[in-house]
C-alpha positions in Angstrom: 80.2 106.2 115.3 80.7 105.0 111.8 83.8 102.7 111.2 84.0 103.2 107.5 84.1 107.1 108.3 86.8 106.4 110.9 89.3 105.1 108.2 88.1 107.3 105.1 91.6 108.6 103.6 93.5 107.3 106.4 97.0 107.2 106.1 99.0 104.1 107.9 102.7 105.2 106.7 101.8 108.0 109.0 100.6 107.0 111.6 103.1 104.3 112.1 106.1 107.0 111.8 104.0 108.7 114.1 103.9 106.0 116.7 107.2 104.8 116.7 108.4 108.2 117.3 106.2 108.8 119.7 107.3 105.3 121.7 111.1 105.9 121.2 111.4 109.3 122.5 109.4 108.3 125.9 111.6 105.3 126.1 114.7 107.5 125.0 114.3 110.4 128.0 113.6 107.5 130.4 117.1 105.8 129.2 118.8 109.4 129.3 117.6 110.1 133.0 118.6 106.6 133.5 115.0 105.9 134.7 115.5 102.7 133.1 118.9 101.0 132.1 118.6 99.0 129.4 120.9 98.8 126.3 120.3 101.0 123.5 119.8 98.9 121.5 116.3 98.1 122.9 115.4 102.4 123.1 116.1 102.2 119.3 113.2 99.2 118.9 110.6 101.4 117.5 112.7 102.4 114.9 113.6 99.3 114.1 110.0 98.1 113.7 109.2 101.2 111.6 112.8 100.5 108.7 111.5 96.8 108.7 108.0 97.7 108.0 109.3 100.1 104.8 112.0 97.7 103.6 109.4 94.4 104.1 106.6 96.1 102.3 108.7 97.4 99.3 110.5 93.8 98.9 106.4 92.3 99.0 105.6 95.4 96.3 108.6 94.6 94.1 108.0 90.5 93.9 104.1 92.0 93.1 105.5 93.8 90.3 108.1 91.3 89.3 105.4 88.6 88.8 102.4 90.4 87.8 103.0 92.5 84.7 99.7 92.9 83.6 99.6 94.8 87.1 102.0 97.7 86.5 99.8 99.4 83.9 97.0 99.8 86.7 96.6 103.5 87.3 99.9 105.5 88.2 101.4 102.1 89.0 105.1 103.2 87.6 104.7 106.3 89.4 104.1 104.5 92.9 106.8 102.1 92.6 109.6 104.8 91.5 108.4 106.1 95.0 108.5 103.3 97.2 111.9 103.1 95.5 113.0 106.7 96.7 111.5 106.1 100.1 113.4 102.7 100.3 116.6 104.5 99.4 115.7 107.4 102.0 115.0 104.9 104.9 118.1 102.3 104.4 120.6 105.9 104.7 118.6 106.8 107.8 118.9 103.1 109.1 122.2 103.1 108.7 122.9 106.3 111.0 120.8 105.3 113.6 123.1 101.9 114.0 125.4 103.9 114.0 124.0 106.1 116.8 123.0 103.4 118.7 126.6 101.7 118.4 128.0 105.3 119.7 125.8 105.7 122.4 126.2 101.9 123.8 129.9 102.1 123.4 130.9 105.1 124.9 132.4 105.1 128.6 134.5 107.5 131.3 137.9 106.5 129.5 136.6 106.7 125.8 133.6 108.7 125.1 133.1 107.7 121.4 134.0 105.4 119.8 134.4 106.9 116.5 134.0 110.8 115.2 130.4 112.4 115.3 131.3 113.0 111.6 131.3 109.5 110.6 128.4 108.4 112.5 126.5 111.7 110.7 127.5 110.7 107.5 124.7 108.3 106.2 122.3 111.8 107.3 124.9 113.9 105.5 123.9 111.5 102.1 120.0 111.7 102.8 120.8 115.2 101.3 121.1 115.1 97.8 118.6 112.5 97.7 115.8 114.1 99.1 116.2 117.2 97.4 116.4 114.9 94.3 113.1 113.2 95.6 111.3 117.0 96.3 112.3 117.2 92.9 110.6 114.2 91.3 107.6 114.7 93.8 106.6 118.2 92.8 106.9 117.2 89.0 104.4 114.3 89.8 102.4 115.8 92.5 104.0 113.4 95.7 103.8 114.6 99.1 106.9 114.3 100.9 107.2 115.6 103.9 110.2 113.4 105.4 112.3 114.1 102.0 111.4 117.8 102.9 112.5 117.7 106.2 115.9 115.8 105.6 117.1 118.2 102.9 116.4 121.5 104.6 118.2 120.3 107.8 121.3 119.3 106.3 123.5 122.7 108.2 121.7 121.6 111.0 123.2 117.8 110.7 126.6 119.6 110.0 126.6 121.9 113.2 125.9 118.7 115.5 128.4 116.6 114.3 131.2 119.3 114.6 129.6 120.3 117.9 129.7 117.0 119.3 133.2 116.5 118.3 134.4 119.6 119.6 135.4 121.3 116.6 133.3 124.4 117.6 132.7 125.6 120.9 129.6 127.0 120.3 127.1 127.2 122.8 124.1 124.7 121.6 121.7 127.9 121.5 124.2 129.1 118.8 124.3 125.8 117.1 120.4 125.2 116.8 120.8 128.4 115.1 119.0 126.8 111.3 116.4 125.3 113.1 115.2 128.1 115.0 115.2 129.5 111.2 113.0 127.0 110.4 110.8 127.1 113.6 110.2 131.3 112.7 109.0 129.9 109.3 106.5 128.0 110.9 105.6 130.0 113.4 104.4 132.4 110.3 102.1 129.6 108.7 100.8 129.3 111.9 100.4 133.0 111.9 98.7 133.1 108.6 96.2 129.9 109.7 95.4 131.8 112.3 93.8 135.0 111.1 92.6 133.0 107.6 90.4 130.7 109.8 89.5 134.7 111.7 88.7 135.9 108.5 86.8 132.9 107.1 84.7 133.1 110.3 83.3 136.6 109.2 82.2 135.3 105.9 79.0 134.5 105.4 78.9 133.3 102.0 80.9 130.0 103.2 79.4 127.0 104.2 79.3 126.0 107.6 81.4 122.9 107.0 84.4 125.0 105.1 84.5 127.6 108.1 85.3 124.5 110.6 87.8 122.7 108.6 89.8 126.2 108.3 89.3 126.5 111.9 90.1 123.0 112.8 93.3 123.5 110.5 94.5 126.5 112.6 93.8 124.8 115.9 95.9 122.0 114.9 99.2 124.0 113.5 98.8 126.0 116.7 99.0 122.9 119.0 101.3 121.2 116.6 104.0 124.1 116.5 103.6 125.9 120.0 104.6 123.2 121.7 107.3 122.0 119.4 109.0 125.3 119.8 108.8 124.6 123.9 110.5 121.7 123.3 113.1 123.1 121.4 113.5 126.3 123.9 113.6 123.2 126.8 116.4 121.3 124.8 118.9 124.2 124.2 118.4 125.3 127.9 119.4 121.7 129.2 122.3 121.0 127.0 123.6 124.0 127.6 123.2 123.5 131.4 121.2 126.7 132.2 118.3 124.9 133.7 118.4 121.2 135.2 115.2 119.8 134.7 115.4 115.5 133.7 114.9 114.6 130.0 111.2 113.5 130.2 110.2 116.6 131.4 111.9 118.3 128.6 110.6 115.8 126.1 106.5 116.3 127.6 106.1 118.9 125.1 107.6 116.9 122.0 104.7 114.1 123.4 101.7 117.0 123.2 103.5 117.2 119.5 103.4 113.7 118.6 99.7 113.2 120.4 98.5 116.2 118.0 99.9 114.4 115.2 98.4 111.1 115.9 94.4 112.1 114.6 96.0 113.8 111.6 96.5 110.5 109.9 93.0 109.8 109.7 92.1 112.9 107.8 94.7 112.6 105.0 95.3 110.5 101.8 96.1 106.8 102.2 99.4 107.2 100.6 100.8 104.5 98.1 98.9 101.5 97.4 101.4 99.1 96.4 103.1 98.8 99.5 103.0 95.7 100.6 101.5 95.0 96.7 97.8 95.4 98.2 97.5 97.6 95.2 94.6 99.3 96.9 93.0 101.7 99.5 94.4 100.5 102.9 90.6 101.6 104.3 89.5 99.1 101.1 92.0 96.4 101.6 91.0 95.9 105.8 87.4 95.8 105.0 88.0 93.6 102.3 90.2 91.3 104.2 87.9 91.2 107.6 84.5 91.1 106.4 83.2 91.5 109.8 84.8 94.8 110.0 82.9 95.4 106.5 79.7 94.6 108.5 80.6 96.6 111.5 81.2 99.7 109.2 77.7 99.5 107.6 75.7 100.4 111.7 75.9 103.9 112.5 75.7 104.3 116.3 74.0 107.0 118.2 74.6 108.2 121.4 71.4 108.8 123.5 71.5 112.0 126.3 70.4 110.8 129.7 67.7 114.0 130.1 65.9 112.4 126.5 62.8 110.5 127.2 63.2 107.5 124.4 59.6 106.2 125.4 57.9 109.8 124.5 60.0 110.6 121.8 58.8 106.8 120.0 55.2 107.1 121.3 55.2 111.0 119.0 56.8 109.4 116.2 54.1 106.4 116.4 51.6 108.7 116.4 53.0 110.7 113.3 53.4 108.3 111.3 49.7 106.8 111.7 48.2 110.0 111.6 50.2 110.6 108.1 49.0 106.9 106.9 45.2 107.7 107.8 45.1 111.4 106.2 46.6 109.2 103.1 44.5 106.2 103.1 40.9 108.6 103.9 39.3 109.8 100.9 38.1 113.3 100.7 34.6 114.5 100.1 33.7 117.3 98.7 30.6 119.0 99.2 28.6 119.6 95.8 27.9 123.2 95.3 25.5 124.1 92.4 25.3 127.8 91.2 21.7 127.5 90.5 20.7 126.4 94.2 19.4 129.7 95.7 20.8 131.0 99.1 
């Protein structure tokens, strides 16, 4: 085990989103089912913690930048802050309709159901829009991965359909109304297609190295365990809302967790994303070790794990007895025997 290797390209923005998701919807089918009965405002905590995080670390990055000119010209350092700017923007909208959310959801009861129309409460989500396809935009012309931005503009009919479908201005049935994102589910479910008989195919060839051939097949493994279950999730969902089967929210939600959990390693084998949040200016991998030097010093011993059938007394008493052996042929001289051509037989 090799710490240093552990956090090579790791990704913390990930893996936070990652977790927090992950915490609210367990907490969030529990609250549904009514497992647990505590206010909504509590189920929304994880999401909370994950807005502060982005608003806190781009306020630290922009009194960074603010006081420390000579900083900004530090490799793409305008580049980074103009996207910790669009994520800002991107997470204060969807801040804004989760209180929102969580203010319907804690407010409602038998006389009034909502307090105000689904349309309103959407609207923040409705903005998140024209600002992620902006930020797609700006992130292909400079390279930026942005998956979130991605996700929030393709999904905007799906937004739209909700919010008339919780008001009641359709009477569609919610299989009907998920109707864009099972779109986009059959557009996944044909990467995942095309992953899989890639990997198949780069399997066969020889010509690869051993290495390549996994990482495909790791790759395929993952979108198959990533998407498959998803799409149970999603089948679960419809069924429940629309009351054709009655089984409680956190059984419907286990597959979102298998999701989530898949998820979870994936932020350890990817790029660690901007490096002035939080004006660290650096790798986050670079800035822990740097910060906790025992960590540092911890990452340096490799581990190895010994089997219980090895014999660790033979296997040191062989390589003993190499390496002396090897020293004594080095340290003998040779002698030669001295033939002459004139000596007769």
């Amino acid at each position: 085990m090799n710490l240093k290797g552990l956090f090579q390209d790791f990704n913390p923005s990930k893996f936070l989103v990652y977790v927090c998701l992950f915490i609210f919807s367990l907490v969030f089918a529990l609250r549904l089912d009514e497992t647990i009965r505590c206010s909504f405002w509590l189920v929304f905590l994880p999401l909370w913690f994950w807005k502060c995080m982005v608003i806190f670390g781009a306020v630290v990055a922009g009194v960074v930048w603010w006081r420390h000119p000579e900083y900004r010209v530090e490799g793409e350092g305008y580049i980074d802050m103009k996207a910790i700017i669009i994520c800002l923007a991107l997470n204060s909208l969807l801040l804004i309709f989760e209180i929102l959310v969580c203010d319907q959801l804690e407010s409602s009861n038998a006389s009034k159901p909502w307090r105000h129309p689904w349309l309103i409460v959407f609207m923040p989500l409705f903005l998140t829009s024209p600002v992620s396809i902006a930020a797609c935009v700006w992130g292909f012309k400079h390279d930026r991965g942005l998956e979130l931005e991605a996700m929030c503009s393709i999904n905007i009919l799906q937004f739209i359909f909700i919010a008339l479908k919780l008001d009641e201005i359709i009477s569609w049935r919610w299989g009907v109304v998920f109707i864009p994102l099972w779109i986009l589910t059959c557009l996944m479910c044909l990467i995942v297609l095309y992953y899989v008989i890639w990997s198949l195919l780069v399997l066969r060839a020889t010509e690869l190295m051993a290495e390549q051939r996994r990482a495909n097949l790791m790759t395929a493994l993952t979108a198959v365990f990533l998407v498959t279950p998803l799409l149970t999730f999603e089948i679960l969902l419809v069924k429940k809302l629309d009351e054709v089967n009655h089984y409680p929210f956190s059984v419907v939600f286990c597959p979102l967790y298998i999701s989530l959990m898949v998820l979870l390693p994936t932020a350890f084998g990817q790029r660690g994303g901007n490096q002035w949040w939080f004006g660290i200016r650096k790798d986050f991998c670079s800035f822990l070790l740097g910060t906790c030097p025992f960590l540092q010093e911890y990452g340096n011993i490799s581990i190895t794990v010994q089997r219980p059938d090895e014999a660790p007394e033979e296997e040191e008493m062989e390589r003993d007895v190499f390496i002396h052996s090897k020293q004594a042929i080095l340290d003998d001289k040779l002698v030669m025997p001295i033939i002459s051509i004139d000596t007769p037989d």
